[in-house]
Structure formats: C-alpha cells, structure tokens
N, C-alpha and C positions, 0 to 999 in steps of 0.2 A: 637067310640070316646075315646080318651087318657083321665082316670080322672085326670092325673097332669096337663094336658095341660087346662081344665074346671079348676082346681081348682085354679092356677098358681103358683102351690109348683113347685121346677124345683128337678129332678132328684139326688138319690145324686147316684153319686160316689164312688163303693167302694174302686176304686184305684186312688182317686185324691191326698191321702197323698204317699201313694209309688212312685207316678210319679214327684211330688215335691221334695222328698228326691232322685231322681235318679236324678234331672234336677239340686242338687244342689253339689252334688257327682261328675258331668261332670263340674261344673264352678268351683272349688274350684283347681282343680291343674292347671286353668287357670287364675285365681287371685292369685294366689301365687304368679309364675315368677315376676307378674307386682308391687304386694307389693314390693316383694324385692328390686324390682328398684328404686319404687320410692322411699325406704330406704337408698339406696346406694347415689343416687339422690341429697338428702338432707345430709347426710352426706360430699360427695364432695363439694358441698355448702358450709356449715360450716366449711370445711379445707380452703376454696377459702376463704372465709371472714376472718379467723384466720391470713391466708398469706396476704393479704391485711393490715392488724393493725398491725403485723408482720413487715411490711416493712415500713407502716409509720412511726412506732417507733422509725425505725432504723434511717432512714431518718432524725428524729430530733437530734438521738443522738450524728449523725454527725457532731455536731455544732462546727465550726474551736476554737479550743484551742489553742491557738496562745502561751500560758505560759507553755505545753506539748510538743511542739516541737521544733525542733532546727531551727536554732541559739539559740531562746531565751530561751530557758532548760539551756542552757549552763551557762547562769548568776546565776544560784541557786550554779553551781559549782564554782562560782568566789571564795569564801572563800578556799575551798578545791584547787584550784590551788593557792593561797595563801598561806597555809600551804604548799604544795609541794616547795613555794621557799624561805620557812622561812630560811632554812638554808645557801639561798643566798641572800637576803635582807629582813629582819626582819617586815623594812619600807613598802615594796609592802603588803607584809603577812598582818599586821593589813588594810592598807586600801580597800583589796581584801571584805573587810567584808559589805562593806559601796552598791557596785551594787550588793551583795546577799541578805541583807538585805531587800532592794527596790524591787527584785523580786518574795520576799518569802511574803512579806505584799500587792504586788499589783495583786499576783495568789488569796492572802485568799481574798481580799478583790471582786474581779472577782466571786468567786466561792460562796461570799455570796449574791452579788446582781442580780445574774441568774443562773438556773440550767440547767442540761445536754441539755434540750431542747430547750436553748436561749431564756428560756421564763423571766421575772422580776419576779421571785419571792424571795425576800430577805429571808434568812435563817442562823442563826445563829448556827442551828445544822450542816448544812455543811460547814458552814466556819468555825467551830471547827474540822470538822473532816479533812478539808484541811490542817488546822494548823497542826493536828500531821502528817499529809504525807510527809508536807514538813521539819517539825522538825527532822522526821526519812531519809528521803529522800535525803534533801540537807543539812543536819546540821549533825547530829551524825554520822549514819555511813560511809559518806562518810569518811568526818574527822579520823575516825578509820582506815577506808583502807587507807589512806593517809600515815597515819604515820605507819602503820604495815610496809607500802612498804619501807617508810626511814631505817624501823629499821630494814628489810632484808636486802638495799641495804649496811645499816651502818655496818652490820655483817661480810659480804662479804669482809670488810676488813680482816681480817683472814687469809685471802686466798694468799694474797701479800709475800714480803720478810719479812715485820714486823713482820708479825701475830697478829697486833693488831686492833681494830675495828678502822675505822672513830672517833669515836667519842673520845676513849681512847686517840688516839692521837692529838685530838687537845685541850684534857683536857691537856694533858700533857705540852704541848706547852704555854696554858693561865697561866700554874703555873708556867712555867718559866720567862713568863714576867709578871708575876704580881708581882712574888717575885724580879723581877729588879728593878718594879715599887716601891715599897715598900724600897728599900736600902738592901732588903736582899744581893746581890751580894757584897756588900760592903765588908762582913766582910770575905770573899776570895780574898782578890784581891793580885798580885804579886806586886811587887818593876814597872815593866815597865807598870802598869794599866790596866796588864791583869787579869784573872777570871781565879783562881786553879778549873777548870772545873769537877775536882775528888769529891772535898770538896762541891761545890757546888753543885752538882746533887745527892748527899746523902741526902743533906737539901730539896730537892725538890723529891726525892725519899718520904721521910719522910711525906708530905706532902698529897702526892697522897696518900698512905697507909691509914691512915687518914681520906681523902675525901674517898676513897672507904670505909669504916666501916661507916664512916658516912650513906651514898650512902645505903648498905645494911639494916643496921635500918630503913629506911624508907620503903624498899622494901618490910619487913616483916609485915607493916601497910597496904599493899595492894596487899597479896601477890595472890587472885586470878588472878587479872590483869597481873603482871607481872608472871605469871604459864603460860597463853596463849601466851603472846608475848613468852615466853622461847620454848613453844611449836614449835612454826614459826620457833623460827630461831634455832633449832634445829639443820640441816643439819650443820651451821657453828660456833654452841656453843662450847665451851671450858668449865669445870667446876672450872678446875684450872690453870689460867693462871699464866704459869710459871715466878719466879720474875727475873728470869735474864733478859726475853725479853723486860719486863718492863723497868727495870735500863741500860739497851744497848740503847733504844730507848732514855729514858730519855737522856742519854748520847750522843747522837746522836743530841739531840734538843739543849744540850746543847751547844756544841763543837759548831754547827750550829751560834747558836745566838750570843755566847763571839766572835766567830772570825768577825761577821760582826760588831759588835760593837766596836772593836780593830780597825778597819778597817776605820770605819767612824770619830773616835776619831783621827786618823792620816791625816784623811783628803783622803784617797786613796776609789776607787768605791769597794764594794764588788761583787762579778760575778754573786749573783743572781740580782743587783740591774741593771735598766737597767739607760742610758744617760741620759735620760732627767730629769729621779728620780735623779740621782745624782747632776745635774745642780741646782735642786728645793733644796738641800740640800744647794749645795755648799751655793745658793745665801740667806738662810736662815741663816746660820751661820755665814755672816760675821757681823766682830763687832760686834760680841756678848759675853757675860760675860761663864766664865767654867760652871756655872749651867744651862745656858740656853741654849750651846753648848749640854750637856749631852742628856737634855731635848727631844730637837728637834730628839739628836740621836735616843733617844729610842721610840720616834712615828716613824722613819725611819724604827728601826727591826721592830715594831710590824707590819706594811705594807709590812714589806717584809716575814711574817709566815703567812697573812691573803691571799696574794696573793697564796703564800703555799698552804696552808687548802681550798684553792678555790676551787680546784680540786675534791678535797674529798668532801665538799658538795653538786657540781654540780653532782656526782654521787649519794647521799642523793635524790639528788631532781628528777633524772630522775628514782628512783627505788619509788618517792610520786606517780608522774606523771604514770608511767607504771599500779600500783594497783588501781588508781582510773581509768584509762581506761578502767581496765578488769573488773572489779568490778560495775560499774556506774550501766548498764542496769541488772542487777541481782538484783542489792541493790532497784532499780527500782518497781521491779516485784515482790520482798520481800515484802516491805513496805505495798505497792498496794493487795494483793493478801494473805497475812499473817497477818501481825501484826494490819493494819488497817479492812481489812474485816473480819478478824475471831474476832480479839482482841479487840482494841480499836474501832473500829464503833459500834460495837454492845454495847462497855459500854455506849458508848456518846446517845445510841438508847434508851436504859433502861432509866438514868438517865433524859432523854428531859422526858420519856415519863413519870415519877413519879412526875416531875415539875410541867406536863401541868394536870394529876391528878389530884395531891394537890392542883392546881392554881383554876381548876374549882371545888372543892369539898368549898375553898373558897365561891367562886362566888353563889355555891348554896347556902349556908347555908345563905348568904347574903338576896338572892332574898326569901328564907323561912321564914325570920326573921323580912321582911319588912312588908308585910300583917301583921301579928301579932301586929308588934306597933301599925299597922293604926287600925286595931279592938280594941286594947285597947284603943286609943283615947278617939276612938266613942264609946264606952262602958263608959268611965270613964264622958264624955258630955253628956251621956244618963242620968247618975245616977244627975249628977249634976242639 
C-alpha cells in the first residue's frame, strides 16, 4: 500500500514548475500577434471616431454666409466703385458710401448674434473682430488699390503727345477758367474783345508754378506716402518736367478757350460745340443784358473743357476699376489670414481675456467680502 495514498498528501512534482514555464514560453508568441491587434484595433477605432467629429464639425461650419459671397460681397465694394467714378461723378462717389455702409454693419452685426456653427450665441468679441475685417477688407485697402490704380492710369498720361499727366492737365485747364471767372482775362483784352492769348497764359503760367510749390510743401508733410505712390508710378515718372511742355500746353488751353469764347460773343457755334448746345445757348441769350451774355458764355466754355477732360477721367476710372478687380480677392485673403489672424484677433483675444479676468477677480473679492460683513453683524449682536 502507497503511504501518500493512506496519508492523502498527493505527490509532489519535481517538474511541475518547468512544465508551467514551458506551457508559458509556447502561449506568449501566441498572445503577442493577438495583443497587437487588438491594439491596432482600437487604435482604428479612435481614427474612426476622430473622423466622425471631424466631419461633424465641418458640417456645421458650412453654415451659408450669405454676407461672404457674391452678389452680396460685392456691396462692401460699393464705396470702392465709388471712388473708382469720383472722377466722373463726385455725386455717385459720396452716395456709393451709404449701401457699404449697410453691408459692413448688417455682416458685424450677423457675425455677433451667431457663430460659425449657426448656432445663437451672441459675442461681442467676434463681432469686434468682424469689424476690423471688414474695416481692412472693404474700407482701407480697397480704397488704396482704388486710387493707386487712378494714379497709374493718371501717369500714363505721359505717354500721349502732351507728355503731361491727366491730372496736370486738367489743373491747367480749371486755371484758365477760373482766372476768366475771376476778370483776370480782362486786363488782355485787344481793341476787337479778343484775349492777347501770349500775355495771358504767362499770368496763368504764373499761377501753376505757384500751385505746384504750393502742391510740394505739402508733399514733404507726408512724404512716406507719396515715396510709395512715386514708386508705382515709376515706369512713367518724370523728375523734371520740362517748362516748355507746360507753357505749350498752357498755351494750347489757352488758344482753345479765347477762340470759343470770341466765337460765342459773336454769336457763331464753335466746332467742338455740338447743335442743340448751341440752340440752348442761342435761346438763353436772347434779350439779355452784355453781363449776363458774358455770363452764360463762360458756363458754355467751361461745359465744353469738362466735356474735354471727360475722356481723361473715364480713363482715371477704368485704371480704379482695373486695380480693385485684381487686387479684391488677395486683399481678401490678407486681411483673413494676416493681419486679422496673426495681428489683430489675437490682440482683441488677450484683451477679452484680461477683461473677463479682472471682471471675475471683481466678482470674487465680492462674494469674499460678503460672509465677512454677515459675521460681523452677528458678532457685533452677539456682543450687544
């Protein structure tokens, strides 16, 4: 008879630990693979749910901006096409101002009472940081590219038989009728009530010289700005415009305007004036007194230099027009992407956040200060 088997000790084992350690040495490179997987597993998982809020998010951020795209983007430019036809009606230019205005105030005010995700939550930090988008956006620099473009396409005069800019010339032009207007022409006049047109356009030579020194004193008060515009229009700068081309042209306006004024004075059409101007003439001057003949004359020239200088504007206006087309969606993408995201959002981020700070460091010292009274109370009705 077995004594373990009487006793009921069981056997031991000398090798029940080596066969454990063999039995676990064969599972272990076959729990590996499956670990890994289920690693892997779960990791795809966690891309899959990522990609899922991912796409929700997108989803909301697509909320129709109806004030970002066009047509109605295009009313933040109304001012800026405005400017573009200042130089052909003054009158459109300022009230160009009036449906930019409405569009720049009913974006901010949009953008304060819902955010990207069309959800209601009013916010006054983003409808600040709206305001400078649109201030950069539809207000400054279009406006800059506006008139940079005028003032390439104004250079480009240069380029003509004159050689002198747009603008030169029709400064030239307002100094000859303003000094009509004024009686300066008076003190030239011949024996037959013509204009010694020599004598005259020295006086008015005189003038311009003058207005230009004027003209550059001021220049020198702001001479970064105009350093950059000079840079632009470099290809068609002159440094020293020659004074003969000046007093030729001068002289050219001059000639121009005595003869139609001789002309009108005698009662005959001048050949830039057309028929029915002439008829509107005719029928204004009858029965009328020598000053009020004169009168009426000289609103006649000046409508017939304005008709003139038309030309030259409308090319003014299509070199506004040209630079704020090319210019638009950059100025866009600047604003958006530069001066707002790097610059100014982040200032307007700081300062919300020092506000709401100091607002709640308020708030506690408040709610810390109130216990305290109430225990004095009761301490001071304890003693009492």
């Amino acid at each position: 008879m077995n004594i373990n088997a009487i006793s009921g000790i069981k056997p031991i084992s000398y090798k029940s630990n080596e066969v454990k350690e063999e039995i676990k040495e064969k599972q272990e490179p076959v729990q590996a693979p499956i670990q890994e997987a289920e690693k892997e597993a779960v990791v795809e998982l966690e891309k899959i749910e990522e990609k899922k809020e991912t796409a929700q998010e997108l989803e909301k951020i697509k909320r129709n901006d109806m004030y970002a795209k066009m047509p109605i983007r295009l009313l933040g430019y109304a001012n800026e096409f405005g400017e573009a036809l200042r130089p052909v009606s003054p009158v459109v230019a300022n009230l160009s101002w009036l449906p930019a205005i409405g569009y720049i105030g009913a974006d901010i005010a949009d953008k304060y009472k819902q955010d990207e995700y069309a959800e209601h939550t009013p916010s006054k930090r983003r409808a600040l940081k709206q305001f400078s988008t649109q201030l950069f956006a539809s207000v400054l620099l279009p406006t800059v590219a506006v008139k940079i473009g005028q003032h390439i396409a104004n250079a480009t005069g240069v380029l003509t038989s004159t050689k002198l800019s747009f603008n030169e010339r029709e400064n030239i032009s307002n100094l000859v009728l303003d000094s009509m207007n004024s009686g300066e022409h008076k003190k030239h006049l011949a024996i037959d009530g013509s204009i010694e047109t020599t004598l005259f356009k020295n006086s008015i030579y005189g003038k311009f010289v003058e207005q230009k020194r004027h003209k550059n004193t001021h220049k020198k008060m702001m001479e970064p700005l105009y350093a950059a515009l000079d840079f632009i229009k470099k290809p068609f700068a002159r440094y020293n415009i020659d004074e003969k081309i000046i007093q030729d042209y001068t002289q050219e306006v001059v000639n121009r305007i005595s003869k139609n004024r001789l002309a009108l004075l005698q009662g005959k059409k001048p050949k830039t004036m057309s028929e029915k101007a002439f008829k509107r003439f005719q029928k204004a001057t009858i029965d009328t007194s020598t000053i009020e003949k004169q009168s009426i004359v000289y609103d006649s020239i000046r409508n017939l230099e304005k008709k003139k200088m038309f030309k030259n504007k409308i090319i003014k206006t299509i070199g506004g027009f040209t630079a704020l087309a090319v210019m638009a969606k950059p100025i866009d993408n600047f604003v958006e992407n530069v001066i707002v995201d790097k610059y100014v959002g982040p200032q307007i981020d700081n300062v919300t956040e020092l506000y709401i700070k100091h607002r709640n460091t308020i708030r506690e010292a408040k709610l810390d200060k109130t216990p305290q009274e109430n225990s004095t109370v009761i301490n001071t009705t304890t003693v009492e």
